[in-house]
N, C-alpha and C positions, 0 to 999 in steps of 0.2 A: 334086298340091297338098295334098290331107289330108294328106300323111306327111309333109311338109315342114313342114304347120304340127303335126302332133303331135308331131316328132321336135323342130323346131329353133324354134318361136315358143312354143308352148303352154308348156314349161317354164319361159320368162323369164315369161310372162304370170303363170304361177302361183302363184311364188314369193313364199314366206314371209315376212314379216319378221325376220329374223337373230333368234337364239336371244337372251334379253336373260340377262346377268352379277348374278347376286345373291347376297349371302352368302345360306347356307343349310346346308345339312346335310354338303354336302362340305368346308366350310369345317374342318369338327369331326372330321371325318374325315381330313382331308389335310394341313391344318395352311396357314398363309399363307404360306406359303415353296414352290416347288418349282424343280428343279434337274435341266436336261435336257442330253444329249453330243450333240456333231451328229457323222457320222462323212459319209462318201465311203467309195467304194469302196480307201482307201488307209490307213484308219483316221480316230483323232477328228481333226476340223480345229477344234475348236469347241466351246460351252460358252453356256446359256443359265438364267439365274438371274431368276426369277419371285416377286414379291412384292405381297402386296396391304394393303390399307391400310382399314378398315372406319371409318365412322363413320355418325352415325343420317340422313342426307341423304344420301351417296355409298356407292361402293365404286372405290379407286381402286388401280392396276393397275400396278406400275413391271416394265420386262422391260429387262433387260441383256444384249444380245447379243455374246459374244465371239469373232471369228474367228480363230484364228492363220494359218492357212495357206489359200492359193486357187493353183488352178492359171492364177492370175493377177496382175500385178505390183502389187495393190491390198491386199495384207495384211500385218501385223495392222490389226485393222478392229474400231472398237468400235459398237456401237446401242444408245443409252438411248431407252426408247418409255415416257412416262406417259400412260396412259389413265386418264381421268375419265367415271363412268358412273352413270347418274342411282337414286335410289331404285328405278324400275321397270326400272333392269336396260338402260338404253339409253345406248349410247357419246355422250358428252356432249364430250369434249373429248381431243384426238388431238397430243402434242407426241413430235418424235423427233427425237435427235440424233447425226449419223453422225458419226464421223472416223476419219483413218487419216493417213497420213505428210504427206501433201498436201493431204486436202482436211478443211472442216468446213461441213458442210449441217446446215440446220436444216429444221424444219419443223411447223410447226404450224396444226389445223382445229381448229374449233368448229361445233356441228350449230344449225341454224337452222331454219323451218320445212321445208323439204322440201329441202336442199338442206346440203352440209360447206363453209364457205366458208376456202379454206385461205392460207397463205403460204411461200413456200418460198425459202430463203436458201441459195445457193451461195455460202460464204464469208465473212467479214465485211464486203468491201468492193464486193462485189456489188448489185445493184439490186436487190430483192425481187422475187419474180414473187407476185402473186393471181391464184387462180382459184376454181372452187365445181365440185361432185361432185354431182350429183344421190344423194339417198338412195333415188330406185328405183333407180340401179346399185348400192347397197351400202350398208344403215345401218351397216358398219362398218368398219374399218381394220387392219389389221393388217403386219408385214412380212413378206417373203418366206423368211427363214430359220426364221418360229416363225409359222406362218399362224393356227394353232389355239391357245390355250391354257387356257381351260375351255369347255364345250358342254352347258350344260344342258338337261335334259329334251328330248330332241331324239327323235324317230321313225323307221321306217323309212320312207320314201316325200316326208319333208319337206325342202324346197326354200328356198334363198334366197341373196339375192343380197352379196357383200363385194367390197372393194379391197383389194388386196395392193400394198403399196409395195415395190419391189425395187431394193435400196442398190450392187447390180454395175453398173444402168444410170444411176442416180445420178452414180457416180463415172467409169466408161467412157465414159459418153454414149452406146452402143449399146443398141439395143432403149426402153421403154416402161419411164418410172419407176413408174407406174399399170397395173396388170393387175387387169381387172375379170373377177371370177368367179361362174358360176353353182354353188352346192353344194350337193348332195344327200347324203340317209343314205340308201345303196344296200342294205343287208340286215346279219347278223349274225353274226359267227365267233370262236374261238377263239384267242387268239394266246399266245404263248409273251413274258413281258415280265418285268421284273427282281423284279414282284413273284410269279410265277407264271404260270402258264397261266390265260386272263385272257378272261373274255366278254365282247364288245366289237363296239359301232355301228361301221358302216364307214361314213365319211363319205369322199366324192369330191369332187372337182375338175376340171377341165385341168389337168393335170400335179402333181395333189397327191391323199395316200391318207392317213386317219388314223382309228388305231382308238380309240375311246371308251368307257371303262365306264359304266355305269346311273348313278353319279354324276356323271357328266360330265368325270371324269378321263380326259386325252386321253393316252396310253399312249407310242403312234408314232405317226409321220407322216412318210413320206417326200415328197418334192419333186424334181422336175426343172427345176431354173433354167438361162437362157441361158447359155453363157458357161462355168458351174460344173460341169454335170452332175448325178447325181442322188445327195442329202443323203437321209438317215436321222437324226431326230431322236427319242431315246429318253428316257425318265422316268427319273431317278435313285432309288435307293432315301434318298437321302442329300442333305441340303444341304451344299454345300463351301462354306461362307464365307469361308474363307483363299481360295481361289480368286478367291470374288466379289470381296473387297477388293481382291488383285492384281490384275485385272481393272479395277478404277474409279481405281488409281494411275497406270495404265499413259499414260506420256507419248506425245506424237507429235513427230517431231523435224518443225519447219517449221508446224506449225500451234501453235497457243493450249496453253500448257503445263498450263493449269489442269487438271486430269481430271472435273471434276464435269458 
């Protein structure tokens, strides 16, 4: 019974408040733009474009994810994710927009006292579903192909709890559109990444690995999702905004033409 509860209770018990999002000094150093490859074991499938948004109340967070290719009949596939996160650095508001040939899901939370209370639209002629997230499973949101995108001030040994929304069970209907994760910064190594050989927090998951610099630039991070197998998402040295734009024109035959 003690190792049961130090192995598998004491961790959820103990866990941290999620790292809170602030401009600060990486800002000045990284710039508000960054631009990450996703690859598979077959090369890039993919492409993620990171922008932020400052002002004296917020900091707000838009992530464009582009899939071209899945070893599954559900791509190209686009994710608009705007995050709204309050002066003290806490996820305030959660809106993401999937589509692909067939389908167009919405969804969007807002944090309330202890609880995300969300709504989620399969389609436009769909019935809404509501529901609400407890913020002890996760004060924050994220999706499954970009879980991590800044990590501030974060330690060796610190713990806490997030939700990863994953857009293959969305569309499939297999598996959990909700995968709640406990994460930890497991220790510290050197990695090999586009800007150099790189000292960096390793932050864990279930099925997710990502390495962190002292700024809280998040370098890689690979994933093992259902369905997909296991993604490699990398830091570009470079913003491609001829890409990004391609990417927000891009039509879907069968759904809403509009691309925004």
């Amino acid at each position: 019974m003690s190792w049961l509860v130090a192995h598998d209770v004491w961790p959820g018990v103990s866990a941290d408040d999620p790292p809170p999002l602030r401009a600060g000094e990486w800002i000045q150093h990284e710039g508000r733009q960054a631009h990450y490859t996703i690859y598979d074991k077959d090369g890039p499938l993919g492409a993620i474009w990171t922008s932020y948004l400052i002002d004296p109340t917020s900091l707000q967070r838009r992530d464009l994810i582009w899939i071209d290719r899945l070893p599954l009949p559900i791509a190209p596939l686009r994710t608009v994710i705007d995050s709204t996160f309050t002066a003290d650095g806490l996820l305030d508001e959660f809106s993401l927009r999937l589509r692909n040939a067939g389908a167009d899901v919405f969804l969007h939370g807002e944090r309330f006292h202890s609880s995300f209370s969300f709504k989620l639209q399969m389609g436009r002629t769909a019935e809404p579903r509501l529901f609400t997230l407890p913020l002890a499973d996760g004060g924050t949101i994220a999706a499954a192909f970009h879980p991590f995108a800044q990590l501030q001030d974060i330690h060796v040994g610190q713990r806490w709890r997030m939700q990863v929304f994953n857009p293959v069970a969305a569309l499939t209907g297999v598996g959990d559109r909700f995968l709640p994760m406990l994460v930890e910064v497991t220790g510290e190594e050197d990695i090999v990444t586009n800007a150099g050989v790189t000292h960096c927090l390793v932050v864990e998951a279930p099925n997710v690995t990502a390495w962190v610099d002292r700024r809280g630039v998040v370098h890689v991070q690979e994933t093992q999702l259902p369905l997909v197998g296991r993604i490699r998402v990398v830091r570009e040295l470079e913003f491609d905004e001829e890409a990004r734009k391609e990417a927000q024109r891009w039509t879907f035959s069968g759904t809403d033409a509009n691309p925004s």
